[in-house]
C-alpha positions as CSV (number, residue, x, y, z in Angstrom):
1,X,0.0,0.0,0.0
2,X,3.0,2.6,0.8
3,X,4.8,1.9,-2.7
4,X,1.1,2.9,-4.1
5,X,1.3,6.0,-2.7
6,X,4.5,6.5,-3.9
7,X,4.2,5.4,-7.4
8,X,1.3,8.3,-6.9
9,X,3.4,11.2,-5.6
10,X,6.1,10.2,-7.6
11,X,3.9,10.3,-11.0
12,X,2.2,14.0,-10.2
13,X,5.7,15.3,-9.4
14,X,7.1,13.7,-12.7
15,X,4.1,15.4,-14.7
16,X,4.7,18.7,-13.1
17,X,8.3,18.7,-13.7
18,X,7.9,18.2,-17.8
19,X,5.0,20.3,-17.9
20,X,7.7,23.1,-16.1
21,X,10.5,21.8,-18.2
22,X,8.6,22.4,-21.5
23,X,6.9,25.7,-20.6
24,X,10.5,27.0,-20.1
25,X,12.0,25.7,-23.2
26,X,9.3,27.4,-25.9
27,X,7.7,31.2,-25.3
28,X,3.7,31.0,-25.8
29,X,2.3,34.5,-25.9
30,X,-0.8,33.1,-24.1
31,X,1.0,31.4,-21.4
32,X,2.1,35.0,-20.4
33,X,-1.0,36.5,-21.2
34,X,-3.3,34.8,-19.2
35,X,-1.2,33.4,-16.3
36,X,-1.6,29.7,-16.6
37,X,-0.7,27.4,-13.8
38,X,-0.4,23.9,-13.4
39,X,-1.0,21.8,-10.1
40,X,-0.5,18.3,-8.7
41,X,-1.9,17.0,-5.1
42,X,-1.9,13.6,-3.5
43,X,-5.0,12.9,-0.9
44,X,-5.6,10.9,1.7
45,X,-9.4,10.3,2.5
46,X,-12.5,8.9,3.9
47,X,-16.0,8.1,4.0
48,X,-18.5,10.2,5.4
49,X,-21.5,7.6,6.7
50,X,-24.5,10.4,6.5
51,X,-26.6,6.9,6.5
52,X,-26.4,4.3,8.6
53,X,-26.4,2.0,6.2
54,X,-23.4,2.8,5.0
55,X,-21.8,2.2,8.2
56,X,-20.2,-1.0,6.5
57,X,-18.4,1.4,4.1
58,X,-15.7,1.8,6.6
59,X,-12.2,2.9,4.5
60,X,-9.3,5.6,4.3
61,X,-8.3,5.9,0.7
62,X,-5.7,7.3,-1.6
63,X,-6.1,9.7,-4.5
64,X,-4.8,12.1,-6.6
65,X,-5.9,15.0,-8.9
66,X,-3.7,16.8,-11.6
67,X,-5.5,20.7,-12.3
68,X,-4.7,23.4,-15.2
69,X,-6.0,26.4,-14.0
70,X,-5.7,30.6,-15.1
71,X,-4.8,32.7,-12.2
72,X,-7.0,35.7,-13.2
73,X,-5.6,39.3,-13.2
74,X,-8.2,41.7,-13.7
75,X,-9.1,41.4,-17.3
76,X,-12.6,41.5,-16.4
77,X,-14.0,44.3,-13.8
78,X,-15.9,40.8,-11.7
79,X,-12.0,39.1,-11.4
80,X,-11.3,42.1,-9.3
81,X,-14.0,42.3,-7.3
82,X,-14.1,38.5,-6.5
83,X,-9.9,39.2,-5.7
84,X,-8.2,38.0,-8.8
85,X,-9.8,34.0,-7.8
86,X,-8.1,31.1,-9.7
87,X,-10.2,29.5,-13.1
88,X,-9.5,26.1,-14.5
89,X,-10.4,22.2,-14.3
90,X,-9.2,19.5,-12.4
91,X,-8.7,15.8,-12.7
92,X,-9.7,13.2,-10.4
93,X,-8.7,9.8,-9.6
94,X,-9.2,8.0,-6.2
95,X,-9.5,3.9,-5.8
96,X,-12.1,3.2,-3.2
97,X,-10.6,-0.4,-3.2
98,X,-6.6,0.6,-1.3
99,X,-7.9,1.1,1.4
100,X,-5.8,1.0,4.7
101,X,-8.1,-1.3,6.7
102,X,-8.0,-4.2,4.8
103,X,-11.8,-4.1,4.1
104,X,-11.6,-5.4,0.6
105,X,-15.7,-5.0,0.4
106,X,-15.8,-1.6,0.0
107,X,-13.0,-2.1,-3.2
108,X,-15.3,-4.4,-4.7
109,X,-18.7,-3.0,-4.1
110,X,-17.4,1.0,-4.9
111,X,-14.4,0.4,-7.1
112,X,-12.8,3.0,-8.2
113,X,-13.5,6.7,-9.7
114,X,-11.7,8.9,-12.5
115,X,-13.4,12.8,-12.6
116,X,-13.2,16.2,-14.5
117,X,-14.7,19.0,-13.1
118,X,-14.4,22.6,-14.1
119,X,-14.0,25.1,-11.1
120,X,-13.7,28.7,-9.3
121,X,-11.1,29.1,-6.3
122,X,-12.3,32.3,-4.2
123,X,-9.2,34.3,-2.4
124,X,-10.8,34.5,1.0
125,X,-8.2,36.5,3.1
126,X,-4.4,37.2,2.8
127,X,-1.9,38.4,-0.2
128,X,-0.3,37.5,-3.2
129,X,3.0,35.1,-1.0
130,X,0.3,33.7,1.4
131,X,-3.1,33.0,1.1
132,X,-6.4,31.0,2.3
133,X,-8.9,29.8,-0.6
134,X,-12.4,28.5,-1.3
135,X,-12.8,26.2,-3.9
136,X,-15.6,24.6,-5.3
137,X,-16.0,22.9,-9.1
138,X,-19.0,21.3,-9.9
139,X,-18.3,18.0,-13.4
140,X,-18.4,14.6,-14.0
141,X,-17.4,11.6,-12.7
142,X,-17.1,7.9,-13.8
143,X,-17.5,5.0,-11.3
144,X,-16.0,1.7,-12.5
145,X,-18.7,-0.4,-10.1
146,X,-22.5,0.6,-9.1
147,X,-25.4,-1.0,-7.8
148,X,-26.7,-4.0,-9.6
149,X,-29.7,-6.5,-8.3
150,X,-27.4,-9.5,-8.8
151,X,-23.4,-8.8,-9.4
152,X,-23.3,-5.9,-6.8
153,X,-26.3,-5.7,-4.4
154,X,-24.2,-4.2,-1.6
155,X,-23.0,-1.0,-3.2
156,X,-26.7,0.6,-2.5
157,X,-25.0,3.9,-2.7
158,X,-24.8,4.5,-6.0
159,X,-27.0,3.5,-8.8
160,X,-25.0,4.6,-12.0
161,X,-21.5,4.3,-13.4
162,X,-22.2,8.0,-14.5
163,X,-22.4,10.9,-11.7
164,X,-22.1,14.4,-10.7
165,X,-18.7,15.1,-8.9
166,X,-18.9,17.8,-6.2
167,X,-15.9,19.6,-5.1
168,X,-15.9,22.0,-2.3
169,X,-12.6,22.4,-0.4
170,X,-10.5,25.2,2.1
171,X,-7.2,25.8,0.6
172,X,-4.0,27.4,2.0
173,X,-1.5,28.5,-0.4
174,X,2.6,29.6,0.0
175,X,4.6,31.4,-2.4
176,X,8.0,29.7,-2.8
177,X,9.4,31.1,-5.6
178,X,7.8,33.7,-8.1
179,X,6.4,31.2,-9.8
180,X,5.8,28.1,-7.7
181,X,3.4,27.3,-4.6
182,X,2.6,24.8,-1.9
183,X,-1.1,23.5,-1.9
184,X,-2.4,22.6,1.4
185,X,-6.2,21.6,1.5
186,X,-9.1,19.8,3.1
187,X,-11.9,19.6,0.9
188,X,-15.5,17.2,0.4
189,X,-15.5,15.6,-2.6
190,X,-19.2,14.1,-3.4
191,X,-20.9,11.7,-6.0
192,X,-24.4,11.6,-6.9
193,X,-26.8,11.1,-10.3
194,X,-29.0,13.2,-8.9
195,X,-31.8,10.3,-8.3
196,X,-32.1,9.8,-11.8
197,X,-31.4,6.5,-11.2
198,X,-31.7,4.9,-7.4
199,X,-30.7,3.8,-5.3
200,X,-28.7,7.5,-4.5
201,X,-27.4,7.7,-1.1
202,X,-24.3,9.4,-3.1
203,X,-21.1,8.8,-1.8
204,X,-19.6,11.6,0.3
205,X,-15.5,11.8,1.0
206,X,-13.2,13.8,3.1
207,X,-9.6,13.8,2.4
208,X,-6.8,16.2,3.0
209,X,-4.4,17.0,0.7
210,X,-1.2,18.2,-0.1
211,X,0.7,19.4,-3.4
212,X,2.6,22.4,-5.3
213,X,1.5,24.8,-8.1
214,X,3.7,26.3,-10.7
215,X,3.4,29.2,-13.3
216,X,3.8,28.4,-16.5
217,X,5.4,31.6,-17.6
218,X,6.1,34.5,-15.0
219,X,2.6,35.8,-13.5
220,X,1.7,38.8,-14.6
221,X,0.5,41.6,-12.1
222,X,-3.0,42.6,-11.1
223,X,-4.7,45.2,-13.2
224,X,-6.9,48.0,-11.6
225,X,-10.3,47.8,-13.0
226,X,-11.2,50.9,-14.7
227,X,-14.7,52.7,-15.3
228,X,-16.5,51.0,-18.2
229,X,-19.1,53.1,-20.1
230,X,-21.8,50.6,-21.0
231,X,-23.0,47.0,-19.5
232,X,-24.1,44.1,-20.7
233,X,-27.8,43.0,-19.5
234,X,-26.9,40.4,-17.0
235,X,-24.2,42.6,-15.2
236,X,-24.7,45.8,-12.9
237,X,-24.4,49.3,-13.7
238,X,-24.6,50.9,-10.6
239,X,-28.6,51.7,-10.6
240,X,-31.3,50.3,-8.8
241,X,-32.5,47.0,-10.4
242,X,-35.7,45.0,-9.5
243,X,-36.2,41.0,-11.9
244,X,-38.6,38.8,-12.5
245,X,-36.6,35.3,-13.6
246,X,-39.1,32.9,-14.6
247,X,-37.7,29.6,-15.4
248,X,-38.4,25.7,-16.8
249,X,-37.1,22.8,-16.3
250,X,-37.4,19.2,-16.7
251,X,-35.6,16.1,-15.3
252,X,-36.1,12.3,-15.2
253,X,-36.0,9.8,-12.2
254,X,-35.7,6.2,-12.5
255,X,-36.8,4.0,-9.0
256,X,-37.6,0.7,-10.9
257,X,-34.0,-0.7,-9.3
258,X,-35.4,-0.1,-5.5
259,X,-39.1,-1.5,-6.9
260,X,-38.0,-4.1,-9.2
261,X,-39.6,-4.8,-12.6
262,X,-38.6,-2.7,-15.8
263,X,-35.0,-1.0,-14.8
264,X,-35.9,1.0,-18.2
265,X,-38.1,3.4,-17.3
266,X,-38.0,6.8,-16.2
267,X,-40.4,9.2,-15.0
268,X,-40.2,12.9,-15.7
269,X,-39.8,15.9,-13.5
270,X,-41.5,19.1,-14.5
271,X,-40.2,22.3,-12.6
272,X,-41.8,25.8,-12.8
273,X,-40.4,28.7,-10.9
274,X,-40.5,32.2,-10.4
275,X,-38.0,34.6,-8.9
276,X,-38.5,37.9,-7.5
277,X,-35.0,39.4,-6.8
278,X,-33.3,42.9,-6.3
279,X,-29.7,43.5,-7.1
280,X,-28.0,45.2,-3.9
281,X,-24.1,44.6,-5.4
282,X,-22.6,44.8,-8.8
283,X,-22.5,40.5,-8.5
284,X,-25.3,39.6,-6.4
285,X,-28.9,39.5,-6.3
286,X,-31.4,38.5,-3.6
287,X,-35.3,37.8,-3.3
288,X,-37.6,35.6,-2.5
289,X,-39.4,32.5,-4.7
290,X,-42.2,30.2,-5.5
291,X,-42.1,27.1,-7.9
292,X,-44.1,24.2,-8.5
293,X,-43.3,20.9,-9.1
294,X,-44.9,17.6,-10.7
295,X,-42.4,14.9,-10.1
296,X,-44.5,11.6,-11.9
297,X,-42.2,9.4,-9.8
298,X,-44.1,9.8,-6.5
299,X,-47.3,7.6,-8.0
300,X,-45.0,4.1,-7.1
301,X,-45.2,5.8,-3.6
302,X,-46.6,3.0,-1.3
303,X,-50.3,4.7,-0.9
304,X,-50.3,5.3,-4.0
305,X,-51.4,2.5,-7.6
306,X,-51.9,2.6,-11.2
307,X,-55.0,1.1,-13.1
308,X,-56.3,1.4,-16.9
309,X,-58.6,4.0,-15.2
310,X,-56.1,6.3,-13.7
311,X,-54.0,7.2,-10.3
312,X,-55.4,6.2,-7.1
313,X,-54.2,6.8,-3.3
314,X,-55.3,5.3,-0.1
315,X,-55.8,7.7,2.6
316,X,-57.5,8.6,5.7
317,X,-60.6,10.4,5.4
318,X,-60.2,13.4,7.9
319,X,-64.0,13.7,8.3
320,X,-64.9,9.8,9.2
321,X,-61.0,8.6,10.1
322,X,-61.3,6.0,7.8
323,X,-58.8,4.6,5.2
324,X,-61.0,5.3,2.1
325,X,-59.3,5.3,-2.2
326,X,-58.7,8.4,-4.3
327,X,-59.3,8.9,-7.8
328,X,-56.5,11.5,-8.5
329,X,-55.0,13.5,-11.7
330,X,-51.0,14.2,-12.0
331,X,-51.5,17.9,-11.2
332,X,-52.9,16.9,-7.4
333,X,-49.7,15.7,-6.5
334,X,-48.2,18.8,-7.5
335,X,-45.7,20.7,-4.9
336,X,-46.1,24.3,-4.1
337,X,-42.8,25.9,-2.9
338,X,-41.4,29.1,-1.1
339,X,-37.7,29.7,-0.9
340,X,-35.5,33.0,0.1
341,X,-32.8,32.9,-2.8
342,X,-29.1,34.4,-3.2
343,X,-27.4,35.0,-6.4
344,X,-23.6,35.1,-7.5
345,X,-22.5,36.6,-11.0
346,X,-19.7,36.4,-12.8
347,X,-19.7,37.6,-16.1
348,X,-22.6,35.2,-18.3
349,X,-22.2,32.6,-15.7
350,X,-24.2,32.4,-12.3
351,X,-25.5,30.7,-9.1
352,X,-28.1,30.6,-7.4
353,X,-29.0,28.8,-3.3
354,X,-32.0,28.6,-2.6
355,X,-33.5,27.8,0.8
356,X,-36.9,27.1,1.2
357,X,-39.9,24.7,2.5
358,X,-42.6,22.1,0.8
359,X,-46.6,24.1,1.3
360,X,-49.0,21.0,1.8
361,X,-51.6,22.2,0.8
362,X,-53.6,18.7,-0.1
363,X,-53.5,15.0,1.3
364,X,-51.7,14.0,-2.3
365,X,-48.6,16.2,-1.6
366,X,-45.5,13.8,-0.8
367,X,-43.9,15.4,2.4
368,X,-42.1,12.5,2.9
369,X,-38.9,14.0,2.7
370,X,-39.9,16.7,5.3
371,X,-40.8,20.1,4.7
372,X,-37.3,21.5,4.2
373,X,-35.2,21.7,0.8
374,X,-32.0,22.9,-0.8
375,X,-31.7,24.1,-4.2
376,X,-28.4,25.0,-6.3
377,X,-29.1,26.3,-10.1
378,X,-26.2,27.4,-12.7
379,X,-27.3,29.6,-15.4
380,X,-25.6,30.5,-18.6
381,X,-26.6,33.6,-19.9
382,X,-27.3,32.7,-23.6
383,X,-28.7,35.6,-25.2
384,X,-29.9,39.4,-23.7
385,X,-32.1,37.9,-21.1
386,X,-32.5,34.3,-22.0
387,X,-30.5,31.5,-20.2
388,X,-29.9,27.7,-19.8
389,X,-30.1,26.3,-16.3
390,X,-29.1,23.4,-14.4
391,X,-30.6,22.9,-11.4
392,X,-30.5,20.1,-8.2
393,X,-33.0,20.0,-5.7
394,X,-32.0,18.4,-2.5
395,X,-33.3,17.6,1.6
396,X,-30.1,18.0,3.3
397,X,-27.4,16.1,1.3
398,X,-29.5,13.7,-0.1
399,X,-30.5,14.5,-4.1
400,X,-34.3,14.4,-5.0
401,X,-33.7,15.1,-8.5
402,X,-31.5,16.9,-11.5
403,X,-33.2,19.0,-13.9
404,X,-32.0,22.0,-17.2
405,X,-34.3,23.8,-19.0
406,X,-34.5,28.0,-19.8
407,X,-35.7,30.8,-18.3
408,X,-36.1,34.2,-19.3
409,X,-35.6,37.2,-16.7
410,X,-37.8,40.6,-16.9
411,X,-35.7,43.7,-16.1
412,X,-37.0,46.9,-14.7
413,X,-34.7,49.5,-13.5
414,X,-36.4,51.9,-10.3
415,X,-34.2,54.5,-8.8
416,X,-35.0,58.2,-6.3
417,X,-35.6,61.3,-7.5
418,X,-33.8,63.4,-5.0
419,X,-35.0,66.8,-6.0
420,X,-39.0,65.6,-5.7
421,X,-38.1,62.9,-3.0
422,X,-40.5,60.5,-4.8
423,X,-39.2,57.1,-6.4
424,X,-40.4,57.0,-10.0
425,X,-39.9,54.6,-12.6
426,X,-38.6,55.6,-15.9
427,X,-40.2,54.5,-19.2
428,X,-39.9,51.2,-20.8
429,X,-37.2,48.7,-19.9
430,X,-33.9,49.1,-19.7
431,X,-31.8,49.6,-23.0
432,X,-30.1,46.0,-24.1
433,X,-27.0,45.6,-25.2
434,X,-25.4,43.1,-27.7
435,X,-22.7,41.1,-26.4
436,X,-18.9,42.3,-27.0
């Protein structure tokens, strides 16, 4: 198990040391331009039981990941505000299955993981030699072993090779040399399909970690933002703003591995939700929200059965306390929410965290999650006001489902008028501009 590690360390130093090597033998304009970096860490992790049923998975692990990132320099007026944070991708690679316990289960119900995840590392406090960071990147990830009814009933955790990978970890970083860094971290690194496919307990890690970073080209310095005379419709420009974001979405959920019977078939997730927000900085936004939600998937609920003739649920009948049948539609089962929101923006790209809590409002509406949720979105700002979104709704770690879809945000600027002291509105909507 030690040689592992070191064949590990050994390789991520060996890749670092060519990728310097051949950085300094040829000049790239771009290398100097836009302060590339590239980084190699070696972990050691483990599990995170946030079920007790997973109690069994009971391993520390190695890993490794290998990044390319941009340390950003002010280019943008946001990379300044957000103090100059670091841009790029990382690859994963952990093997569930070296473990130093000598549990061999968890190897051979979990396997092994290789992941790419794109992500944003926030400067929290300190200076350009010494620093503390917040990173979080949000991809893919690939497990070689999941949950089968017959070759891997134990690994309940997962129910897909296929997954999102999760990275959220607290960095501290030492200047060496002008261009090279030590890494220190410790970070949560999750996996989950989002219950598109159950079972989904996800699988939830904590490792530390431990590695150096190294400027392609010497770093250039940081640029002082300067006053821009126009902005672009999803940025600020200094005046009042009030939004309406009105968005779609649409996911798909497969349970047939926890019911049995056809593992083919999915049921879909609609998701309609409006946001009222106010912009109180040039990258954030806050308001308040209210969605509703048909998920299809909660009529294989226990109480709940399928004929030629339509849905039906057993309940109690509040008025004689007796178990009596419903004849139901899809839209009774529908879930009306209310959540406070908070935005981030940079540049086209944003997020949004909601927090917020299930109305019953009916006996069809399936609380049985409880009353509170979570919900991270990612928008893409495509065009003027319309956007792409990607959003994951989930009761306290554990995913209820993944959905994308658009939306499309009305804009209405408000601001005081000093000399009258009355707050008027001017006319029409704010003037658009075209992307640069």
């Amino acid at each position: 198990m030690k040689k592992t590690i070191r064949v590990h360390i050994i390789s991520l130093l060996s890749v670092l040391l060519l990728c310097c090597l051949k950085a300094n033998g040829q000049d790239y304009a771009w290398l100097s331009n836009n302060n590339i970096m590239v980084e190699a860490r070696a972990h050691y992790g483990f599990f995170w039981h946030h079920h007790f049923e997973m109690a069994r998975f009971n391993a520390h692990y190695p890993a490794f990941e290998f990044s390319v990132y941009q340390n950003t320099f002010g280019k943008r007026e946001w990379e300044a505000n957000y103090n100059y944070p670091y841009i790029g991708a990382t690859f994963y690679h952990a093997n569930f299955g070296l473990n130093f316990e000598g549990n061999h289960e968890v190897g051979k119900a979990l396997g092994s993981v290789f992941a790419i995840y794109p992500f944003i590392n926030y400067p929290l406090i300190g200076n350009e030699s010494s620093q503390f960071t917040l990173k979080f990147g949000v991809g893919l990830g690939y497990l070689t072993k999941c949950f089968d009814n017959f070759t891997n009933y134990q690994n309940f955790s997962i129910g897909s090779h296929l997954n999102a990978a999760v990275n959220l970890s607290f960095e501290y970083r030492q200047q060496v040399s002008s261009r090279l860094k030590t890494v220190a971290s410790v970070g949560l690194t999750h996996f989950s399909n989002g219950s598109t496919k159950l079972p989904n307990y996800g699988l939830n890690t904590f490792s530390a970690a431990f590695g150096l970073a190294y400027f392609l080209r010497s770093p250039r310095i940081n640029l002082t933002p300067t006053k821009r005379p126009e902005y672009k419709p999803f940025e600020f420009d200094k005046k009042k703003w009030f939004s309406v974001d009105l968005n779609y979405g649409i996911g798909f959920k497969n349970v047939s591995q926890t019911l049995g019977g056809d593992t083919t078939h999915y049921y879909s997730v609609h998701d309609f939700s409006t946001l009222l927000l106010a912009q109180f900085t040039q990258h954030s936004r806050a308001g308040i929200g209210l969605s509703f939600v048909l998920d299809l998937s909660d009529q294989t609920l226990p109480d709940h059965f399928v004929d030629n003739e339509g849905i039906h649920v057993k309940k109690e009948d509040p008025e004689t306390g007796k178990e009596r049948v419903y004849d139901i539609n899809a839209l009774q089962m529908t879930k009306l929410n209310f959540s406070l929101c908070y935005a981030m923006t940079m540049n086209r790209l944003s997020y949004y965290f909601e927090f917020g809590w299930h109305l019953k409002y009916n006996l069809f509406t399936d609380l049985s999650k409880g009353n509170i949720f979570q919900k991270v979105s990612f928008r893409y700002q495509v065009y003027d006001d319309i956007y792409a979104h990607l959003s994951l709704m989930t009761h306290f770690g554990r995913a209820d489902y993944l959905c994308f879809g658009l939306g499309y945000r009305f804009n209405q600027k408000y601001y005081i008028n000093h000399e009258k002291g009355t707050r008027r509105r001017p006319p029409g909507m704010h003037k658009r501009y075209l992307f640069l």
